[in-house]
N, C-alpha and C positions, 0 to 999 in steps of 0.2 A: 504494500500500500504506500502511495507516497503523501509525504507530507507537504504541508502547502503552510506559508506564514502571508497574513495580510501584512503589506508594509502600505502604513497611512501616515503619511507628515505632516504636520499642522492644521489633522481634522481633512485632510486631502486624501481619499483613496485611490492609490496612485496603480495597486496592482498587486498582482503576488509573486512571493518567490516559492518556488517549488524546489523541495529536496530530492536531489540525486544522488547517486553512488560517490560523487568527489564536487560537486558541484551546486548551486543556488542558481535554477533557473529563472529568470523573472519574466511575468507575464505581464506587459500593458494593459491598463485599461482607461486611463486618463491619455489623451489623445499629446499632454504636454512631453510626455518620458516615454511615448511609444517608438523612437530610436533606438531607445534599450530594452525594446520587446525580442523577448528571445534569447538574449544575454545573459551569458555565465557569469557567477562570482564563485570566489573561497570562500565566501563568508556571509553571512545575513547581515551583520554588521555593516559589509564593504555596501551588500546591496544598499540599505538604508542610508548610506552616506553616498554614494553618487546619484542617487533617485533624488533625494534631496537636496542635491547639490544644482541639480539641473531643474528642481523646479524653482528654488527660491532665485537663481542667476539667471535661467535660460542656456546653459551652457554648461558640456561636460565640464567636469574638474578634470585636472590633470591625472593620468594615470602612472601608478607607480612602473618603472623603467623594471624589466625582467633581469636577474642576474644570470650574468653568464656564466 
């Protein structure tokens, strides 16, 4: 069964993330963060903070740079 988290930011339901095997899929449903419909995260966390990020600016936040 998978598990699903509403992520709501300031009284905004922005959509869900859904739990995977290594991953936090998020599903849009506010039309403002529907670029990040479909998108992985590490973390419930990271999702809540770039969902957020993009709706209070309008604008991805920068993403962390992958080590090599």
């Amino acid at each position: 069964m998978l598990q699903s988290h509403v992520i709501e930011i300031s009284g905004i339901f922005a959509g869900i993330a859904v739990r995977s095997t290594d991953a936090f899929r998020f599903v849009a449903v506010d039309l403002r963060v529907e670029e990040l419909d479909g998108s992985k995260w590490p973390s419930l966390q990271e999702v809540r903070r770039v969902v957020g990020h993009l709706l209070s600016t309008g604008r991805l936040p920068p993403l962390p740079v992958a080590a090599a």
